[in-house]
C-alpha positions, -999 to +999 in steps of 0.1 A: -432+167-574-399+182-586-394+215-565-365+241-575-353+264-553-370+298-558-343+315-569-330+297-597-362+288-603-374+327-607-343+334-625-340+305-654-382+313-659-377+350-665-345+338-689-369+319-707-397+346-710-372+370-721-348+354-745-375+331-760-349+301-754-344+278-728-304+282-731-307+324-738-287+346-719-295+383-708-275+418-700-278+430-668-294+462-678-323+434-685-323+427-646-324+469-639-360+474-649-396+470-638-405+442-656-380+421-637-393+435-604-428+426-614-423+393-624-401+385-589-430+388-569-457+372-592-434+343-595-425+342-561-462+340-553-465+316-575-439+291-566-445+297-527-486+289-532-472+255-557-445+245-531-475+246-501-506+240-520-495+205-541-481+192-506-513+198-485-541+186-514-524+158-518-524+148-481-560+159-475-565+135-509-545+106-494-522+111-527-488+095-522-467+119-532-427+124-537-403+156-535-374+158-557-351+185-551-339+193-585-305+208-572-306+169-561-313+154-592-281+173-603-253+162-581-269+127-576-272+097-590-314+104-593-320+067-605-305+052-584-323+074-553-358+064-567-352+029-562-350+032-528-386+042-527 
């Protein structure tokens, strides 16, 4: 499982959804509205239930399951890290 931190993971989502682009930028004013609240705490929600759910089902399933930190897979060598496993 690759987990982001919630708040770049909130923020490069409601890029996306906005600007229609993985790589779009928006204005701030697109940051001072409703919509943005809104989607902060249904994404929220949704990331906190993923980030405890996935964990727990697969223990209770006897899954073997890994966590990679994606701000991890940045600043490291991630190839090198799964080896060890």
């Amino acid at each position: 499982m690759v987990l982001r931190n919630p708040y770049d993971a909130t923020l490069a989502d409601y890029k996306r959804q906005m600007s229609g682009s993985h790589t779009g930028n928006l204005e701030k004013s697109d940051f001072e509205n409703e919509i943005w609240r809104k989607f902060i705490d249904q994404h929220m929600h949704r990331w906190f239930g993923s980030a405890v759910w996935f964990p727990l089902f697969a223990e209770k399933s006897k899954i073997p399951m890994l966590i990679i930190y994606y701000e991890d897979m940045k600043v490291t060598d991630c190839y090198y890290n799964l080896h060890l496993f």
